[in-house]
Residue frames as qw, qx, qy, qz and C-alpha x, y, z in Angstrom:
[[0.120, -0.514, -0.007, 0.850, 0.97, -33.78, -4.04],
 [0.021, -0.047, 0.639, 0.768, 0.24, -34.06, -7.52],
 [0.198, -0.496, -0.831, -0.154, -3.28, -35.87, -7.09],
 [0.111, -0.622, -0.553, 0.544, -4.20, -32.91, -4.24],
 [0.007, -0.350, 0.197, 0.916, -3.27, -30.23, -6.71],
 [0.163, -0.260, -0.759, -0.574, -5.08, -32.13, -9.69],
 [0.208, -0.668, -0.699, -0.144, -8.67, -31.92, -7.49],
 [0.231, -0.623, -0.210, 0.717, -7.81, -28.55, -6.25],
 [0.189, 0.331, -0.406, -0.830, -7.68, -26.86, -9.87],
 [0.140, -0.036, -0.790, -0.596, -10.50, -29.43, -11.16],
 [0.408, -0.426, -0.798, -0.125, -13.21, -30.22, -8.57],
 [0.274, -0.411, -0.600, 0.629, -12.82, -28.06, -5.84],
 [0.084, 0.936, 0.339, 0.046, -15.93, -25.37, -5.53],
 [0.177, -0.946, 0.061, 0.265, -13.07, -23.01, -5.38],
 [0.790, 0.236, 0.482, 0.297, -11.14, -24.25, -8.39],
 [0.467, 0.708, 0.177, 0.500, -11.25, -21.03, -10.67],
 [0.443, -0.885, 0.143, 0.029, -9.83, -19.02, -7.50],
 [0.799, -0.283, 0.356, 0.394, -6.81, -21.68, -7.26],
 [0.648, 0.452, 0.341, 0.510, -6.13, -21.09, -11.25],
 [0.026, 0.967, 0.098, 0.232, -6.24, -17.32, -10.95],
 [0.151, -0.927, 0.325, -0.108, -3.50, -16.90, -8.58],
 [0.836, -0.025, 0.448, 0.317, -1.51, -19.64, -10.27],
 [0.600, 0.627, 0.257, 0.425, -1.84, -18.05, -13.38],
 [0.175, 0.890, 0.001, 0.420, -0.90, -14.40, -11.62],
 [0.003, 0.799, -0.540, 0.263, 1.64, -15.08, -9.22],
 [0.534, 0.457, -0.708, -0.070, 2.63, -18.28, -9.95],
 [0.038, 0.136, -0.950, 0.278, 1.61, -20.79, -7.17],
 [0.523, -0.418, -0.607, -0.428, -1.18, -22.64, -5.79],
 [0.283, -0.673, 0.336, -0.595, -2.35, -21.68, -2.54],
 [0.237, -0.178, -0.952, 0.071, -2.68, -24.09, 0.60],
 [0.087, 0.583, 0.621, -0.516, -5.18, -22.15, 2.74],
 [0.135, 0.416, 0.466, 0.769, -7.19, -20.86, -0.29],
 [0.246, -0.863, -0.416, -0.148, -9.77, -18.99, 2.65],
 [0.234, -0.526, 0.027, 0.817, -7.03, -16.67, 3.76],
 [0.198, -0.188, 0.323, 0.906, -7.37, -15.46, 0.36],
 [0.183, -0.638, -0.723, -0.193, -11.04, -15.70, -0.38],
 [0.310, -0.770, -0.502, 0.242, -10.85, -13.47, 2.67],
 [0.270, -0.594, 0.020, 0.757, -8.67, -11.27, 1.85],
 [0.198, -0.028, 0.370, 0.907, -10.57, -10.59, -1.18],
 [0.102, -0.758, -0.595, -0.244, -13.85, -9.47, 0.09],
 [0.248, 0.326, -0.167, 0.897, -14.09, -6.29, 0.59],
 [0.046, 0.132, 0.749, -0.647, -15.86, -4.42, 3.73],
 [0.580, 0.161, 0.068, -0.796, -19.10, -3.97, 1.71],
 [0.771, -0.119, -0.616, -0.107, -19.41, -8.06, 1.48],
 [0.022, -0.413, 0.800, -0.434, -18.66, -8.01, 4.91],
 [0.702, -0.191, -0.636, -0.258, -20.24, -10.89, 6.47],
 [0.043, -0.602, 0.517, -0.607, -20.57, -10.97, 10.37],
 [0.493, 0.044, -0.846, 0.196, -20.25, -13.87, 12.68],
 [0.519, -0.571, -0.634, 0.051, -22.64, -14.50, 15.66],
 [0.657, -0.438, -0.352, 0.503, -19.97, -13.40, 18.12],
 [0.126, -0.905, -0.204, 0.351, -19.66, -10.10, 16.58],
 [0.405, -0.330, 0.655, 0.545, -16.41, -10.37, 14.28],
 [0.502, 0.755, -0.070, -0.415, -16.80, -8.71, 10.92],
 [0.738, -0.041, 0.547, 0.393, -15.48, -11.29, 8.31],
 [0.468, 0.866, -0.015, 0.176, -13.64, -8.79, 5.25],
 [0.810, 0.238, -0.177, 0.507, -10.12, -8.19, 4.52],
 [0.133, -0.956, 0.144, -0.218, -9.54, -4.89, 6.71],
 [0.701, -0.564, 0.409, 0.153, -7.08, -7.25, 9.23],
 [0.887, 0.256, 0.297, 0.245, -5.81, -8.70, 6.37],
 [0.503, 0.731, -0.004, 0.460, -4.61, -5.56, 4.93],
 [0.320, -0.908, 0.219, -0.156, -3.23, -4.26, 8.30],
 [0.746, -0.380, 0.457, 0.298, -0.72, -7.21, 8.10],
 [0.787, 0.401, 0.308, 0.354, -0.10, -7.08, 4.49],
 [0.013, 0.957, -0.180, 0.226, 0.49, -2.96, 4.53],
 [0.708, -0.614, 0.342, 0.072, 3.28, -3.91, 7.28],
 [0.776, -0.212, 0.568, 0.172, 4.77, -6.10, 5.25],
 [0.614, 0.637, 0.296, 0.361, 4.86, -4.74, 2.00],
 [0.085, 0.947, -0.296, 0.087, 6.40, -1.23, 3.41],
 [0.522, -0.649, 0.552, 0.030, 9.37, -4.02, 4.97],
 [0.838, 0.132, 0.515, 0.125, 9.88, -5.53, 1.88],
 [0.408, 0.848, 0.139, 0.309, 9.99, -2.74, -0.46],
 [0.013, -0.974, 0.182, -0.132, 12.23, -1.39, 1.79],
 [0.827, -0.309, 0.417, 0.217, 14.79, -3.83, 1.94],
 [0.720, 0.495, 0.380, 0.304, 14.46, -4.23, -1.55],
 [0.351, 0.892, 0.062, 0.279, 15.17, -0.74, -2.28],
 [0.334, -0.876, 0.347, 0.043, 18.30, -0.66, 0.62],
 [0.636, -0.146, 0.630, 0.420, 20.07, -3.57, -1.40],
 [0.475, 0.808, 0.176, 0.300, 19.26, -1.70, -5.22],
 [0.192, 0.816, 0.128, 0.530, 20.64, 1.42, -4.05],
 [0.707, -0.405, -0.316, 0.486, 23.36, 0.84, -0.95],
 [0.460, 0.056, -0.140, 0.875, 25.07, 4.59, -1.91],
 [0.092, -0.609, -0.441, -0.652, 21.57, 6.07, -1.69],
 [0.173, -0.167, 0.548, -0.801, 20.42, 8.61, 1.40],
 [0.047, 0.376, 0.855, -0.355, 17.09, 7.74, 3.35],
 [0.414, 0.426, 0.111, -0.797, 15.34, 10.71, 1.47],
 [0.390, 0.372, -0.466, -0.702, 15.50, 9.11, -1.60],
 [0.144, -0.124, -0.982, -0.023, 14.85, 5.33, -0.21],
 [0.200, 0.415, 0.657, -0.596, 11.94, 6.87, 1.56],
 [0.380, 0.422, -0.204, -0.798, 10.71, 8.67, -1.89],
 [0.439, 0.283, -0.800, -0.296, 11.13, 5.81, -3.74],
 [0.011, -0.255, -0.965, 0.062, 9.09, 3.30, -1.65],
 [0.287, 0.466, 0.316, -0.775, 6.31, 6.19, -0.93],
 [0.310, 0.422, -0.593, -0.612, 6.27, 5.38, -5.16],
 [0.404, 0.053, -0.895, -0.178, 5.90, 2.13, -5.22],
 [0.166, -0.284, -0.928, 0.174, 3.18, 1.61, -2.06],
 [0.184, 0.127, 0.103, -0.969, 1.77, 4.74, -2.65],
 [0.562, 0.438, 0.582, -0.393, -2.65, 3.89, -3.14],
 [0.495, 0.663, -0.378, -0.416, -2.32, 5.30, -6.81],
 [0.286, 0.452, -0.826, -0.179, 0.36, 2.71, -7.87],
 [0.295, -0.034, 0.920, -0.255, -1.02, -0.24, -5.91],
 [0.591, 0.472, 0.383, -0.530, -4.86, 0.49, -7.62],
 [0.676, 0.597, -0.193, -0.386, -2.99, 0.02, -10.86],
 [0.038, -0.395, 0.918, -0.001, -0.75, -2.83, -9.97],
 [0.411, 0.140, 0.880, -0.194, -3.81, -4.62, -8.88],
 [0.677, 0.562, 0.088, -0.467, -5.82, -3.77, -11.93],
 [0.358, 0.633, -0.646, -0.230, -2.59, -4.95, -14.24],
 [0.228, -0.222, 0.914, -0.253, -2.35, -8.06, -12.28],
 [0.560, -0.165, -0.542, -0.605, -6.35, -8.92, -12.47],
 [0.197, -0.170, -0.845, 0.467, -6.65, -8.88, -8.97],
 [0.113, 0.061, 0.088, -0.988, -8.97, -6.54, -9.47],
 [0.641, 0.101, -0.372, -0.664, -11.65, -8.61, -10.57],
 [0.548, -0.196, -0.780, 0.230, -11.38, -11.34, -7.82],
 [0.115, -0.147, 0.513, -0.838, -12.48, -8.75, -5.49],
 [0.260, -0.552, -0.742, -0.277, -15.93, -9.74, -3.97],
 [0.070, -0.165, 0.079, -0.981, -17.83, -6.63, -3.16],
 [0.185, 0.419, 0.686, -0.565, -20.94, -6.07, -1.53],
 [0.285, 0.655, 0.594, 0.370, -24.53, -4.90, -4.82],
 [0.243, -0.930, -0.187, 0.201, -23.96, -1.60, -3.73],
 [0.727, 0.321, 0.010, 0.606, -20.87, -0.35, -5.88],
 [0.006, 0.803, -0.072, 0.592, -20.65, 3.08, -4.50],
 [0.686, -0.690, 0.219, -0.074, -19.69, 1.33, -0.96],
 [0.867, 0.286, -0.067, 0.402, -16.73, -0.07, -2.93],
 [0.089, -0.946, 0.129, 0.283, -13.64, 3.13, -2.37],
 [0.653, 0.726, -0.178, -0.122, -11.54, 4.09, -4.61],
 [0.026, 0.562, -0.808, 0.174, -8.11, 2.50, -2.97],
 [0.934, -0.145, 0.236, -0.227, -10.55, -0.98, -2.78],
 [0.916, 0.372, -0.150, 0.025, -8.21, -2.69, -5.35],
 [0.430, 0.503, -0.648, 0.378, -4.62, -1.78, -3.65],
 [0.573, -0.378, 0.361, -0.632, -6.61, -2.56, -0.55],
 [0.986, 0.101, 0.090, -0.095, -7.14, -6.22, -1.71],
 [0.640, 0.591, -0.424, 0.246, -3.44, -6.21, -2.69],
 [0.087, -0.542, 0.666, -0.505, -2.31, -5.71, 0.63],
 [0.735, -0.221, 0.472, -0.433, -4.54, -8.29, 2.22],
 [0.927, 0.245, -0.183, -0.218, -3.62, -10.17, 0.08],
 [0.402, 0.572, -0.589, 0.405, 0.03, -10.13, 0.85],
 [0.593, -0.219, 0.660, -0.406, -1.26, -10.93, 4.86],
 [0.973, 0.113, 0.007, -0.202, -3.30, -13.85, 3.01],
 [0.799, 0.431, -0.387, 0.160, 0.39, -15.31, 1.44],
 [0.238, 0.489, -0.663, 0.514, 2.56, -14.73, 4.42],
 [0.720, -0.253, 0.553, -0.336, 0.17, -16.72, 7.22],
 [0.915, 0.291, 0.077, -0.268, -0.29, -19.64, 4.24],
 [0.764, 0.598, -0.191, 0.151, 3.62, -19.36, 3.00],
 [0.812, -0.360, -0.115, 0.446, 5.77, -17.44, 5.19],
 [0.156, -0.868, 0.018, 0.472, 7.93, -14.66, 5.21],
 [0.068, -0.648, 0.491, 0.578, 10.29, -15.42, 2.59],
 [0.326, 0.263, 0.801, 0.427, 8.30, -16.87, 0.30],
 [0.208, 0.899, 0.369, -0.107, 6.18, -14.02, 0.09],
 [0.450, -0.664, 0.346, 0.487, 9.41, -12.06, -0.15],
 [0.320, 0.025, 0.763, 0.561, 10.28, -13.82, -3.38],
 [0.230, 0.519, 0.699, 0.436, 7.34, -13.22, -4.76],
 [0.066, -0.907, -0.225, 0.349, 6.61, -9.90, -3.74],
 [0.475, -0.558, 0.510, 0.450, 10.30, -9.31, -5.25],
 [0.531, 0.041, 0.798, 0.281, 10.52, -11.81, -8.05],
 [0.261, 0.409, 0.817, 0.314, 7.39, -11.75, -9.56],
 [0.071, -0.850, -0.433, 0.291, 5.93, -7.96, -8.38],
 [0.022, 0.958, -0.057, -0.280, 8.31, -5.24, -8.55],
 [0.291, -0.323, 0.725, 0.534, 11.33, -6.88, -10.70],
 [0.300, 0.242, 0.777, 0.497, 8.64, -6.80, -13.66],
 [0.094, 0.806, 0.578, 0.083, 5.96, -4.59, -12.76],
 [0.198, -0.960, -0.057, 0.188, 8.41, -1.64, -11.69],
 [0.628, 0.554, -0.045, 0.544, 10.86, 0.48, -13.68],
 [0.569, -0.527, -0.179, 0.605, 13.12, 1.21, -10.96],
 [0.430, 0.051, 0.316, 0.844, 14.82, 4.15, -13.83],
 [0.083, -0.627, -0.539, -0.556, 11.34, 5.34, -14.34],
 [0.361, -0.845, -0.385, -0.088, 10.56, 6.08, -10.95],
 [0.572, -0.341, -0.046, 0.745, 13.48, 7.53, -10.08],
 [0.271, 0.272, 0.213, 0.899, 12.58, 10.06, -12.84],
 [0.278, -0.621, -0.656, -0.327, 9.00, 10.48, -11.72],
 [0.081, 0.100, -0.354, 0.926, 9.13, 13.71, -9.51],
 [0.327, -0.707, -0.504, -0.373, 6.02, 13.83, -7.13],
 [0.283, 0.311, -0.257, 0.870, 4.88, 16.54, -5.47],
 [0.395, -0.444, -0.784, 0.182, 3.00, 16.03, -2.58],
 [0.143, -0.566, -0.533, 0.613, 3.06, 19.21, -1.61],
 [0.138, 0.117, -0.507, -0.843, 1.98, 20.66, -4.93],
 [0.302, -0.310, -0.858, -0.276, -0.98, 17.87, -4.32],
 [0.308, -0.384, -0.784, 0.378, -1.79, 19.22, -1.23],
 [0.010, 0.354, 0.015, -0.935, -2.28, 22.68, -2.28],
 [0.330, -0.087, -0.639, -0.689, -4.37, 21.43, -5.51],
 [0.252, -0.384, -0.888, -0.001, -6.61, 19.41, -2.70],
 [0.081, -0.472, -0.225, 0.849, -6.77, 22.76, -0.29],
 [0.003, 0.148, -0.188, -0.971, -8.07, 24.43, -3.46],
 [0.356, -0.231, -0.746, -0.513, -10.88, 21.96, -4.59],
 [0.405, -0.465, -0.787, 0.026, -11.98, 21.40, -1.10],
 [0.210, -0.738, -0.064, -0.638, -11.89, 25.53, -0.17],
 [0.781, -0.519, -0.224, 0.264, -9.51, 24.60, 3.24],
 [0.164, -0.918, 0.357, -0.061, -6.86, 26.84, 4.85],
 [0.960, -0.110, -0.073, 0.247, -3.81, 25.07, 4.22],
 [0.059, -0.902, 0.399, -0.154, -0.14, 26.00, 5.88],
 [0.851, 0.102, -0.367, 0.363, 3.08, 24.78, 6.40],
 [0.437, -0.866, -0.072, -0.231, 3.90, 25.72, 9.54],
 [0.502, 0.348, -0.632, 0.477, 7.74, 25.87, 11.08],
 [0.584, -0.704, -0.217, -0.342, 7.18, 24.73, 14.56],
 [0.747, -0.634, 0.133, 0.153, 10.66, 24.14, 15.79],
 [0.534, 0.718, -0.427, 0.130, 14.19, 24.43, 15.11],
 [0.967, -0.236, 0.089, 0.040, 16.29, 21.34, 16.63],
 [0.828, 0.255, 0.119, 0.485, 19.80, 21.54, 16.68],
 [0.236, -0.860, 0.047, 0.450, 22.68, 23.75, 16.38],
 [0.066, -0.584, 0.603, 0.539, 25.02, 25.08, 13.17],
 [0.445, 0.237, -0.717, -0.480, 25.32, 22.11, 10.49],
 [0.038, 0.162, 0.943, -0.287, 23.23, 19.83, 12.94],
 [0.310, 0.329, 0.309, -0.837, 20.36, 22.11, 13.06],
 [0.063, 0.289, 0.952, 0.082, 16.62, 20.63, 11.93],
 [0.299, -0.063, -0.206, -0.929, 13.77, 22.15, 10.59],
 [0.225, 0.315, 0.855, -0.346, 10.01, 20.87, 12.35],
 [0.263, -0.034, -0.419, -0.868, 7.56, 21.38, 9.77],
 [0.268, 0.293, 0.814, -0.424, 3.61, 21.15, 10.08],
 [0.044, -0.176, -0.805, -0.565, 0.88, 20.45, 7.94],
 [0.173, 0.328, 0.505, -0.780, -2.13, 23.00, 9.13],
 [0.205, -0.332, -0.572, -0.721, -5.34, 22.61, 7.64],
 [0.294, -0.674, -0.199, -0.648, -7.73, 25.24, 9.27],
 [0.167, -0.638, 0.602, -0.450, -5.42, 25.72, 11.82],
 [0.765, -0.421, 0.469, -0.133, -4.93, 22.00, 12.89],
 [0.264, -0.586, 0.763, 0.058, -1.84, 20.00, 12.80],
 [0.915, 0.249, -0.158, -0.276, -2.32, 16.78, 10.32],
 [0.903, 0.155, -0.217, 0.336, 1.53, 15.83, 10.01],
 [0.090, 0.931, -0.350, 0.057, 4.62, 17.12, 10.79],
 [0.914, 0.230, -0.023, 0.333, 8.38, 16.35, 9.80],
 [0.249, -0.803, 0.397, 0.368, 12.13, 17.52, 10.24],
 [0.852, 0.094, 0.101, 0.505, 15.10, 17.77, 8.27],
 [0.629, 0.015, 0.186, 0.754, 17.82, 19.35, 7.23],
 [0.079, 0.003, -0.239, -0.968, 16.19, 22.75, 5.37],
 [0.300, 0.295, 0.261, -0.869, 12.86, 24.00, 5.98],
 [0.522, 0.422, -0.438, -0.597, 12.01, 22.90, 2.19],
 [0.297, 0.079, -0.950, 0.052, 12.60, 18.97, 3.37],
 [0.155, 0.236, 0.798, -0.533, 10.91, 18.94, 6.23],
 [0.507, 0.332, 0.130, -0.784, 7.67, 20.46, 4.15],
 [0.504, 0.277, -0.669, -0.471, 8.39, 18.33, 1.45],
 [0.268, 0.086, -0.959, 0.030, 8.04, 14.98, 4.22],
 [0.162, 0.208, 0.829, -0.493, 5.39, 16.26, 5.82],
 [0.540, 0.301, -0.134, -0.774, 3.33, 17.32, 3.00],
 [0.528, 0.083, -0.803, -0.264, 3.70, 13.39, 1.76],
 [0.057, -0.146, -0.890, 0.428, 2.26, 12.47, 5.51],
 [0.341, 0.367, 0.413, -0.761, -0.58, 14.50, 5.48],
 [0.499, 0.231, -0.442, -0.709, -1.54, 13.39, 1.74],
 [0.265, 0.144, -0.950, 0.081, -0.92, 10.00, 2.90],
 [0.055, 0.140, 0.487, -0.860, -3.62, 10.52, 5.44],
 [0.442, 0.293, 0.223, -0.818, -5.49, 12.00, 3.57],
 [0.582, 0.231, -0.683, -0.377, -6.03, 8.88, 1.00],
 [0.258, -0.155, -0.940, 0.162, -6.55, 6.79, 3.43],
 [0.229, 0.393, 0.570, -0.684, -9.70, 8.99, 5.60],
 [0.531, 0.430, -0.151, -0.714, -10.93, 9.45, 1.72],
 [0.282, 0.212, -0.863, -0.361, -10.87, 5.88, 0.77]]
């Protein structure tokens, strides 16, 4: 074990890779081309005879997965007396494209990315984009609960002030009105149903920009339901702009 590690971190062409994500989240990999791959982004893409586009896109569809089921664990054992608005607020915080671009910049994952000579094909959510795939990269190579730990451990028990974000009041639908204004769109919230009777009774909000449906959400008051589907439709909308 010792001897494989010693020519992994000294000889192998992929040597200063190995050290990097020793040094930032504490292990050495075994399949170091899961993670190779899951840091090129789709403007290095490289494409294989058969037609298969080699860049981290899959990579991040498993890591995304797996990072909202982690965070949310995490945050239903922190905070057992809490309701589902606020577990849902609170992870939306923490995997939100914003917070991830500056996790992975703090981290210096950001600078293992391999991009394509064209920087403008880069987008601006590349770097939490490489975070997730990366998280697919550790959980085929490790497993579930070693990523776990270290997602956990080494991620959000140091990089995240649980107190902080709890103060941190975003307003998604305060964003969505500031985007509506820059980008000169019709935007509404739209009550499309009421669900329910007396203290049961649900509010169906929708998220209309120039008259079409983007998101929509229920709860409780009229003011929730806008408040969850404005965060869907921003959501959204970071991801069709990235």
């Amino acid at each position: 074990m010792f001897l494989r590690t010693f020519y992994k971190t000294h000889f192998s062409e992929n040597k200063d890779l190995y050290r990097s994500i020793k040094n930032i989240f504490g292990f050495y990999p075994e399949n170091i081309y899961l993670y190779k791959l899951a840091l090129r982004h789709k403007s290095a893409t490289i494409k294989k005879i058969n037609g298969l586009k080699m860049n981290n896109e899959r990579l991040e569809f498993l890591g995304d997965a797996l990072l909202s089921a982690i965070v949310a664990e995490f945050l239903f054992k922190k905070f057992p007396y809490k309701n589902e608005g606020f577990l849902t607020e609170m992870r939306s915080k923490i995997v939100s494209r914003t917070s991830l671009n500056k996790l992975s910049a703090k981290l210096g994952l950001t600078e293992l990315i391999l991009s394509g000579t064209d920087t403008n094909n880069q987008s601006k959510s590349a770097s939490g984009d490489a975070f997730e795939a990366f998280l697919g990269a550790l959980y085929l190579d490790k497993g579930f609960d070693f990523t776990r730990r270290i997602l956990v451990n080494r991620i959000i028990s140091i990089h995240f002030d649980m107190e902080q974000l709890i103060d941190e009041q975003v307003s998604y639908k305060s964003r969505m009105i500031e985007w509506a204004q820059k980008e000169k769109r019709d935007l509404q919230f739209e009550l499309v149903e009421e669900i329910g009777e007396k203290q049961q009774k649900q509010y169906l909000v929708a998220v209309m920009v120039d008259g079409v449906s983007i998101s929509q959400a229920q709860d409780y008051s009229i003011k929730g339901a806008e408040k969850l589907s404005a965060e869907k439709a921003y959501q959204l909308l970071e991801i069709s702009e990235s």
